[in-house]
C-alpha positions as CSV (number, residue, x, y, z in Angstrom):
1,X,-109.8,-6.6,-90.4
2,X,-112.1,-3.7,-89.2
3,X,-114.8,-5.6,-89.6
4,X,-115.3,-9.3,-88.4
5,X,-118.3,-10.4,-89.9
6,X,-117.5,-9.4,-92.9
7,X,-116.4,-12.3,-95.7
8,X,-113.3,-13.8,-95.2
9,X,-111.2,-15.2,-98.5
10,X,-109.9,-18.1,-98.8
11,X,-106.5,-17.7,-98.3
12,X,-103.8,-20.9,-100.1
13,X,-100.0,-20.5,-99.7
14,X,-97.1,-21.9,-102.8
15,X,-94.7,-24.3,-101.2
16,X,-92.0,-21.8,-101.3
17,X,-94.0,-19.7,-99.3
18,X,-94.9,-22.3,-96.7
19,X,-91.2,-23.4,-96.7
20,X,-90.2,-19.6,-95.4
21,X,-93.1,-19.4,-92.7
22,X,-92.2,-22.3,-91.3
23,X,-88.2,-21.8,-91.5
24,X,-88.8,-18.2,-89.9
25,X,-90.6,-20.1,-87.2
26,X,-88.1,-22.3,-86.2
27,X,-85.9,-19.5,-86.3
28,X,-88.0,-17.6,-83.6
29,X,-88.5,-21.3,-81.7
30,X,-84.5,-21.1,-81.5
31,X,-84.6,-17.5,-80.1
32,X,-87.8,-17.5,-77.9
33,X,-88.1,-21.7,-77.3
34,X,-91.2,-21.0,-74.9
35,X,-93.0,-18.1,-76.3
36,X,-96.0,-20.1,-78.0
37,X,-96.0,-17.5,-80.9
38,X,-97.8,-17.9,-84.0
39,X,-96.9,-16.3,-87.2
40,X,-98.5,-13.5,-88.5
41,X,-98.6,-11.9,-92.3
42,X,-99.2,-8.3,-93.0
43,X,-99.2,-5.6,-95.4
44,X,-97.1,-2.8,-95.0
45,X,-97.1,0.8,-96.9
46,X,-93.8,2.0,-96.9
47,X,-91.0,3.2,-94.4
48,X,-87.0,3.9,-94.0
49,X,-84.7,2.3,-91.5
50,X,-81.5,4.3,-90.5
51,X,-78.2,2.3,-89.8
52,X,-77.1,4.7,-86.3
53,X,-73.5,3.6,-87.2
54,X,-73.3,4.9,-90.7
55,X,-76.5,7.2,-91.0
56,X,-77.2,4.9,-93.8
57,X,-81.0,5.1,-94.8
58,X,-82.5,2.5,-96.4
59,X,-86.0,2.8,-98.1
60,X,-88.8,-0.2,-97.6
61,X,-92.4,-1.6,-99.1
62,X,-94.8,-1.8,-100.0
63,X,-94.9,-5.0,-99.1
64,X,-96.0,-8.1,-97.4
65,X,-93.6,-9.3,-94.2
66,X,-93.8,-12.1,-91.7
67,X,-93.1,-11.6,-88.3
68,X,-94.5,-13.6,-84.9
69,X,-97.3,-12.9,-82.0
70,X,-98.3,-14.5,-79.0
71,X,-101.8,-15.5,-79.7
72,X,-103.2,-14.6,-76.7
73,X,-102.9,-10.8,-78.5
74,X,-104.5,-11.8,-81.4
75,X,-107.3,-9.1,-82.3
76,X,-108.8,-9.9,-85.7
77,X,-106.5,-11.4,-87.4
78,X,-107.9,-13.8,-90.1
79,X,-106.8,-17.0,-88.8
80,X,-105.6,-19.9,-91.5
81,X,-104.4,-23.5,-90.7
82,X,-101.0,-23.6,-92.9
83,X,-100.9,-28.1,-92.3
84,X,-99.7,-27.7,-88.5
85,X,-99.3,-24.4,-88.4
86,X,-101.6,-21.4,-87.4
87,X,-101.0,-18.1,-89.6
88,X,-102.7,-14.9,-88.6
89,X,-102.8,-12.7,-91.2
90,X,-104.0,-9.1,-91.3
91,X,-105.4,-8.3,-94.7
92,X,-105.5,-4.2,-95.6
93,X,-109.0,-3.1,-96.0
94,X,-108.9,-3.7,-100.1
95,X,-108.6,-7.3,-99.8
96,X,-111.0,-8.0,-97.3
97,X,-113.9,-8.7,-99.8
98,X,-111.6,-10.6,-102.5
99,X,-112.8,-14.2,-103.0
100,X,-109.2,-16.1,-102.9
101,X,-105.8,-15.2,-102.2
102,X,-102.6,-16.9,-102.6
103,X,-99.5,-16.0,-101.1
104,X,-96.2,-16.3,-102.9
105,X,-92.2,-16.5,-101.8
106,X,-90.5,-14.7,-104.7
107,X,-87.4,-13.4,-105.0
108,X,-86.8,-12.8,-101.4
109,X,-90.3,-11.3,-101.0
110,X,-93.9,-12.2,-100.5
111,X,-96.0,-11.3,-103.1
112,X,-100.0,-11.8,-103.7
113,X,-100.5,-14.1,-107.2
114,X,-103.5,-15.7,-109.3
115,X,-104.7,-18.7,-107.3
């Protein structure tokens, strides 16, 4: 968020949503057991990923991804208590003012719906 004092939303997660974070964090645990990362949401325009075997290109976003940071590098992430679990999320500059957000695990994306 570019501006910290700013209002923050209230931010709620679906089950299935909640079920992915915290699957994709023991996933990391098994890969990095002593890292102490936190997950992290964020918002992401578009972009292409090229296989360097087969020059395939493949085409992403927009979207919403999860992905893991060690929270001594957090910067101003909006910080929300998930039961146990810390989730920083960085909201794009158009959400920043919205009241409520939920998160939502849909057919194998994250997706923003009606709280």
């Amino acid at each position: 968020m570019s501006n910290t004092s700013a209002r923050r939303p209230e931010i709620s997660f679906s089950p299935r949503a909640e079920d992915y974070i915290r699957r994709f964090m023991e996933a990391v645990e098994r890969i990095k057991p002593h890292a102490s990362l936190v997950p992290v949401i964020d918002w992401y325009i578009s972009g292409t990923s090229t296989n360097k075997v087969t020059g395939e290109v493949k085409t992403f976003g927009p979207g919403i991804g999860v992905g893991a940071i060690e929270a001594e590098k957090f910067t101003d992430e909006l910080i929300v208590q998930m039961g146990e679990l810390k989730v920083a999320i960085r909201l794009p500059e158009d959400l920043q003012s919205a009241e409520r957000l939920k998160l939502d695990f849909s057919n194998g994306s994250f997706v923003l719906v009606d709280p």
